[in-house]
C-alpha positions in Angstrom: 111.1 62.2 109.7 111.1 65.9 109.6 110.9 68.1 112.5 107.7 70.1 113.0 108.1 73.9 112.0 109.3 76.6 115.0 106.3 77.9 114.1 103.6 76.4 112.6 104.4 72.9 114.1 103.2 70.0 111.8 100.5 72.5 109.8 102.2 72.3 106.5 99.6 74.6 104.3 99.9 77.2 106.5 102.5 80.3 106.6 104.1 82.5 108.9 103.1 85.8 108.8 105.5 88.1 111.0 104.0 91.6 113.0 106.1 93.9 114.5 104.1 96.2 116.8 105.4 99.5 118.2 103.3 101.4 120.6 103.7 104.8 121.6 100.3 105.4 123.4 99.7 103.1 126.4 95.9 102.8 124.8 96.8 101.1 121.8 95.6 98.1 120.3 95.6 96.1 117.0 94.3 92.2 116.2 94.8 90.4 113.0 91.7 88.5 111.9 90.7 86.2 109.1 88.2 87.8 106.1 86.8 85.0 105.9 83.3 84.3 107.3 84.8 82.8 110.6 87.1 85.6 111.3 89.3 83.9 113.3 91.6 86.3 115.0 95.5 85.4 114.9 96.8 88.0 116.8 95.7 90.5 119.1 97.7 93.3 121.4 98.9 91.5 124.4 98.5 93.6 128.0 101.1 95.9 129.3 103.1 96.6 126.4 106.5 98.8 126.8 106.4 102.1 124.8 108.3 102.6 122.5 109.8 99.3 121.7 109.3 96.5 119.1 106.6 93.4 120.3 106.9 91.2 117.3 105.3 88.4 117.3 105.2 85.2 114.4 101.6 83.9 113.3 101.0 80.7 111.4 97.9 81.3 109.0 96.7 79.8 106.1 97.0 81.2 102.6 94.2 84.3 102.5 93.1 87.7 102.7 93.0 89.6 106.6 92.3 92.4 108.3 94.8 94.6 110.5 92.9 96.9 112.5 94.8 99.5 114.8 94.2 102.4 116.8 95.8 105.3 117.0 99.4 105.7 119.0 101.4 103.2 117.0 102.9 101.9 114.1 102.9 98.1 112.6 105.1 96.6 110.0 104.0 92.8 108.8 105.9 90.3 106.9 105.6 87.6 104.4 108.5 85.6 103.6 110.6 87.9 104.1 109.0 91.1 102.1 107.6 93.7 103.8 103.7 93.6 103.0 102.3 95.5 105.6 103.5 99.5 107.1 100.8 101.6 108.8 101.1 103.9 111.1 97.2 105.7 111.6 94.3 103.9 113.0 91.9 102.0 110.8 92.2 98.8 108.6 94.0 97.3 105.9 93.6 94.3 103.8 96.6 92.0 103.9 96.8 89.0 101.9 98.6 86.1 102.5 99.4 84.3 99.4 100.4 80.8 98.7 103.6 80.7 96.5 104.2 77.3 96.7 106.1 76.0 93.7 105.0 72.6 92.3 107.5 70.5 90.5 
C-alpha cells in the first residue's frame, strides 16, 4: 500500500496549498478560509510570531475558491503546485483559487 501524504495524510482529493507569512508589525494577522458557505478556515496567524522572518506553513484543502484576509504590517506569498498564485503585501482580501488539475488517463 501507499504511504499516506506528508501532508494531507490519506485525503487524496485534496491539495496542498503552501503560505509563507512575513510579518513586520507585531499586530499582524491573516487566516485563510473556505468561500464556500461553511467557511472553514485553513489557516490562521499563529501567536508570537518573529518579525521579520518567514512562518510558512503547508495546508491540505480541497479543490476551490478562498479568501486571504490580512492586515497591515506584512507580506504573504501562497503556492500551488509549485506556482506562485498568491503575493500581497497591503491589508484586505484576495480571492485565491485552488484548482483541481488532475489528469485523467
Amino acid at each position: 500500500t501507499e504511504a499516506p501524504h506528508p501532508v494531507c495524510g490519506n485525503l487524496t482529493d485534496y491539495k496542498v496549498f503552501k503560505l509563507q507569512f512575513t510579518p513586520s508589525s507585531v499586530n499582524a494577522t491573516y487566516s485563510f478560509a473556505s468561500k464556500d458557505t461553511d467557511g472553514t478556515v485553513y489557516s490562521s496567524t499563529p501567536s508570537d510570531l518573529p518579525l521579520d522572518e518567514i512562518y510558512e506553513e503547508k495546508v491540505c484543502v480541497p479543490a476551490g475558491e478562498y479568501e486571504f484576509t490580512m492586515s497591515d504590517g506584512a507580506c504573504v506569498n501562497g503556492y500551488y503546485r509549485g506556482n506562485l498564485i498568491l503575493f500581497n503585501c497591503a491589508e484586505g482580501s484576495i480571492t485565491v483559487k485552488v484548482e483541481d488539475k488532475s489528469e485523467t488517463v
